[in-house]
C-alpha positions, -999 to 999 in steps of 0.1 A, spaced: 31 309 -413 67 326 -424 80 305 -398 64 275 -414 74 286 -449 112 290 -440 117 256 -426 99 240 -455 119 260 -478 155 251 -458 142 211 -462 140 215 -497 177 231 -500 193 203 -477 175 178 -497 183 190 -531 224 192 -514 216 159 -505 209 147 -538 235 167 -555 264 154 -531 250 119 -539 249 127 -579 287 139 -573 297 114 -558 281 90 -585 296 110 -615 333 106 -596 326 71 -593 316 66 -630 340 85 -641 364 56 -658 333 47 -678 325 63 -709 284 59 -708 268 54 -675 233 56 -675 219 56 -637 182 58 -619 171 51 -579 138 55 -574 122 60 -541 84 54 -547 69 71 -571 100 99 -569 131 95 -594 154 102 -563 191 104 -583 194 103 -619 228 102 -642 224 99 -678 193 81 -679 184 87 -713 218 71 -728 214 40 -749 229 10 -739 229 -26 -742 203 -46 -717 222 -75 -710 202 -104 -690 186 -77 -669 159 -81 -698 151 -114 -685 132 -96 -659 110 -85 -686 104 -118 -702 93 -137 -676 64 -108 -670 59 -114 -708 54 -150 -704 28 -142 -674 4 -121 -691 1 -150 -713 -5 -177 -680 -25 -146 -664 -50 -147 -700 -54 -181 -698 -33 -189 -727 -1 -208 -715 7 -230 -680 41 -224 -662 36 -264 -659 29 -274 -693 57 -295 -709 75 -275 -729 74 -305 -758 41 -305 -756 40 -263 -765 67 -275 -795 70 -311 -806 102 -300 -831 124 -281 -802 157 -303 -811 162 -318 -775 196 -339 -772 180 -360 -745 146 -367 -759 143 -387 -729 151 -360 -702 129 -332 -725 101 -349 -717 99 -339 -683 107 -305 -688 86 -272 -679 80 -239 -688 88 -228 -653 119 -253 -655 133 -232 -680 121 -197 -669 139 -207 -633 168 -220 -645 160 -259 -635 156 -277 -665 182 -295 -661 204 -281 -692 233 -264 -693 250 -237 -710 269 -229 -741 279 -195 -725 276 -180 -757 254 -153 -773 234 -177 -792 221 -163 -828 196 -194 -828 190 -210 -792 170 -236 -811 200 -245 -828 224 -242 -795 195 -260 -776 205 -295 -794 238 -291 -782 233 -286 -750 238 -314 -718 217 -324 -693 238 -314 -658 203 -329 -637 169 -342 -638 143 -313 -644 133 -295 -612 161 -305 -590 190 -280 -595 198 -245 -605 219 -244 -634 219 -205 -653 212 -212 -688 204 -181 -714 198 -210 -741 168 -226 -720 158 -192 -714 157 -184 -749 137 -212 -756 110 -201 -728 105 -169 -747 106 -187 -778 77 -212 -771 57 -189 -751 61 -168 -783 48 -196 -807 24 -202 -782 9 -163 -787 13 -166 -827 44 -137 -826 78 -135 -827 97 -135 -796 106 -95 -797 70 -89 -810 57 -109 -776 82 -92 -753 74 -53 -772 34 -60 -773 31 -74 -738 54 -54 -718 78 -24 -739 44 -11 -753 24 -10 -716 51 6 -696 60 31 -724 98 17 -734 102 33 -765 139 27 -763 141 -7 -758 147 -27 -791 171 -43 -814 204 -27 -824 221 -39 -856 256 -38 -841 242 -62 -813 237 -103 -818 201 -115 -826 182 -112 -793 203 -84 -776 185 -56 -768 194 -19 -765 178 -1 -736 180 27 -712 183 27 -673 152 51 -672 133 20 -698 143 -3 -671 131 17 -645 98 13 -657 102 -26 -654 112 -19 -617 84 3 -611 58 -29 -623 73 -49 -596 68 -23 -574 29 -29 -580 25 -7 -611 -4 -30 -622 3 -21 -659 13 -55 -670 14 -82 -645 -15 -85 -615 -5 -89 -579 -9 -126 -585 15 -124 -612 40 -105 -594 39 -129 -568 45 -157 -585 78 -144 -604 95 -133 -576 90 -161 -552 121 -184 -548 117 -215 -574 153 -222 -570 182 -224 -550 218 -218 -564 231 -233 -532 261 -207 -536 279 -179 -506 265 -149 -530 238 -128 -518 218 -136 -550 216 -175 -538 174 -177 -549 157 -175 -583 121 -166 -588 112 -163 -631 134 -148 -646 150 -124 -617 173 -130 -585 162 -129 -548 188 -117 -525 190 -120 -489 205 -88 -470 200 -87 -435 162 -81 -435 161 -72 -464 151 -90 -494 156 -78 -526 148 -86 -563 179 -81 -591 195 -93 -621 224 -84 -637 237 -90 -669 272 -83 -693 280 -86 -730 314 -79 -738 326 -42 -724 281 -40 -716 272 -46 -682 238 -39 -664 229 -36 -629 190 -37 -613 182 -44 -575 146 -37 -564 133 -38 -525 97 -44 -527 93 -34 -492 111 -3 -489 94 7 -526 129 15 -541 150 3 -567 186 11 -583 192 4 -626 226 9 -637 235 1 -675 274 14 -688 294 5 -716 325 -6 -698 339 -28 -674 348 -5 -647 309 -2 -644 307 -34 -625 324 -15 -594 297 8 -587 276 -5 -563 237 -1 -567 233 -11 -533 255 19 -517 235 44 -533 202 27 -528 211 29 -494 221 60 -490 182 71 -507 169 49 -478 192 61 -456 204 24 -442 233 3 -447 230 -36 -453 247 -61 -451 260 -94 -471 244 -128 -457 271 -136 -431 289 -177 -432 275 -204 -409 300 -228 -399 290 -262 -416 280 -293 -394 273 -321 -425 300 -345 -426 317 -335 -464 331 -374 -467 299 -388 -471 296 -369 -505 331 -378 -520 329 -401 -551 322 -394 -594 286 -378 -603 269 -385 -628 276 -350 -646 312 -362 -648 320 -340 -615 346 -358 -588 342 -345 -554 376 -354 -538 396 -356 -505 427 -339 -509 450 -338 -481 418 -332 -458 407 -303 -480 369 -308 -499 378 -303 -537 355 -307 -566 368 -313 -602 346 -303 -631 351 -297 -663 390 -301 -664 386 -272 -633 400 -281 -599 377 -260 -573 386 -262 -534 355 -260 -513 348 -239 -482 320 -241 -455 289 -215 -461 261 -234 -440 252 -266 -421 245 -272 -451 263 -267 -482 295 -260 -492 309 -239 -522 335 -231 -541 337 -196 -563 311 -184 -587 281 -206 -596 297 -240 -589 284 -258 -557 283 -290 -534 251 -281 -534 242 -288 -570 258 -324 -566 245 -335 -536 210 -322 -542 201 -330 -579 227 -356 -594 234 -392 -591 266 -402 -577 277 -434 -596 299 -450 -575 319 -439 -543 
C-alpha cells in the first residue's frame, strides 16, 4: 500500500510540473500582451488556466453563442432554421427585395445568404443591412457577413418578444452561469465584454453539457452548412462556428478581433477538449490555441496538406456577375475584385484560392458568369 501511495503521489508532482512548465511557457508567450486571459479544458478538468477571470472583449467568438440562442428557440418549437427571414420581419430594409425573398434563417446564421459585408462594427445592422450587396443567390456560397448575422439574432429576437442581448442573456449567459458576459459602455452597440473562463462554459455545452442546446441541437450547429472553398484549415461552417479539418481531427472554432481585441476558441468534440483565448492586443493573435491544446492531449496535428488541382482553370475565365474578372495573365490564374488584383494557386482538384476569404470557389460555384 506505501508502495502504491508513493507512485500515486510522484504522478501527481510530474503532473502538476507538467502543468506548470506548460503555464510558463504560456505566460513567456503572452508576455507582449498586456491582458491575456487563457483556459484548455480536458473533460470535465480546467487543465491550464492564465488569467481567466480578466475581462475582455468577445469578438465574433460570441457568434457561437447566438446560434445556440437561436436553437432553443427552433428546439421549443417557436422559430424554423428554414422560415424566410421576411416572412419573421416584413420591414427588414432589404436592397434586393427580390433576392430577400429567398432568404433563410439558416442562410444568415451560415453565412449563405447571399449578402455581403460592410466590415464594419455596425451600431444598427438593420440600418447597414439596406446597404448591403447581393455577392450570390441564397444558399449557394459562403460569404462572412456580421451584418446578416446580426439580423439573425435580431429576428430570432423579435420572434421571442426580447431584445437581442435579452434573448442571447436569458437563453444561454443565464443557463451556463456567465455572469461576465455583457455590454460595456466603451464598446459599440452589440460588443460584448466576456471572460475566457465565460467562454469556456460555451465550450463545455458543445462538449454535451446539455444545459442549453440538446444533442439534436448540437448536431445541427456544428455540422458543415457551408463551404468557404479557401486553403485555411477553417474551410467549413456549421451555425454560427467554424469546422476545421486537421489530420483526423475535426475541430469546432471561431475567432474574432475588434481593434487591439482578439479572441481565440477551438473545441475537439471527440477528444472532449477545448482551448479559449481572449487578450487585448495584437500580439495575442500568435499564440497558438492549438499547440497548447495539443500538448494537454499530448499529440501534434497538422494543417490540411495541398492537392495538386486537375480542373482545367480556362474554362472559368470571363466577368461574374458580382463584378469579379477571373483572368489569364501570362499563364497565371488571377482574379480581380473589388479594384484588388489576387493571383490564384492550386489547393484541390478542385478549387483554387487566392489569400484570405477570396476564392475560385465562390465564383465558380454560386455566381453567374455573364459573358466569357
Amino acid at each position: 500500500m506505501a508502495v502504491l501511495r508513493d507512485v500515486v503521489r510522484r504522478r501527481g508532482i510530474a503532473a502538476t510540473l507538467a502543468r506548470m512548465t506548460l503555464l510558463e511557457r504560456l505566460q513567456r508567450n503572452c508576455a507582449a500582451v498586456p491582458n491575456f486571459g487563457a483556459i484548455v479544458l480536458r473533460g470535465d478538468d480546467v487543465a491550464l488556466a492564465h488569467a481567466p477571470d480578466v475581462p475582455l472583449c468577445a469578438c465574433s467568438t460570441i457568434k457561437v453563442a447566438v446560434a445556440m440562442a437561436v436553437m432553443t428557440l427552433v428546439q421549443d418549437g417557436a422559430l424554423e432554421l428554414d422560415a424566410r427571414v421576411v416572412d419573421l420581419d416584413s420591414a427588414l430594409p432589404f436592397a434586393d427585395r427580390a433576392h430577400a425573398q429567398r432568404i433563410t434563417l439558416r442562410h444568415l446564421l451560415s453565412h449563405t445568404g447571399g449578402l455581403d459585408d460592410t466590415n464594419e462594427v455596425e451600431a444598427d445592422p438593420r440600418t447597414a443591412l439596406a446597404r448591403l450587396s447581393v455577392v450570390a443567390e441564397p444558399g449557394r456560397a459562403f460569404r462572412y457577413s456580421n451584418v446578416a448575422f446580426d439580423i439573425a439574432h435580431e429576428v430570432a429576437a423579435r420572434v421571442a418578444g426580447v431584445d437581442a442581448f435579452t434573448l442571447l442573456r436569458t437563453r444561454v449567459l443565464d443557463p451556463l452561469g456567465m455572469t461576465a458576459t455583457q455590454p460595456r459602455a466603451t464598446f459599440p452597440r452589440g460588443v460584448l465584454e466576456t471572460t475566457a473562463r465565460d467562454l469556456a462554459r460555451v465550450a463545455t455545452e458543445l462538449l454535451g453539457g446539455g444545459r442549453v442546446v440538446n444533442a439534436t441541437s448540437r448536431a445541427e450547429l456544428t455540422r458543415i452548412h457551408a463551404d468557404s472553398y479557401t486553403a485555411a484549415a477553417s474551410r467549413y461552417y456549421g451555425l454560427g462556428i467554424g469546422i476545421e479539418r486537421w489530420d483526423d481531427f475535426t475541430l469546432l472554432q471561431h475567432g474574432g478581433g475588434l481593434g487591439r481585441y482578439g479572441s481565440a476558441f477551438v473545441v475537439d468534440p471527440t477528444a472532449r477538449a477545448a482551448a479559449v483565448f481572449v487578450f487585448d492586443d495584437p500580439a495575442g493573435y500568435a499564440v497558438s490555441p492549438h499547440a497548447y491544446f495539443d500538448a494537454v492531449l499530448g499529440r501534434e496535428t497538422h494543417a490540411p496538406k495541398t492537392r495538386a488541382a486537375s480542373v482545367d482553370w480556362r474554362a472559368y475565365l470571363g466577368r461574374y456577375s458580382n463584378g469579379a474578372v477571373l483572368a489569364d495573365e501570362a499563364g497565371a490564374f488571377v482574379l480581380h475584385w473589388n479594384g484588388a488584383r489576387t493571383p490564384l494557386t492550386a489547393y484541390d482538384e478542385r478549387v483554387f484560392s487566392g489569400r484570405g476569404r477570396i476564392s475560385v470557389g465562390q465564383a465558380v460555384q454560386a455566381l453567374r458568369q455573364l459573358d466569357a
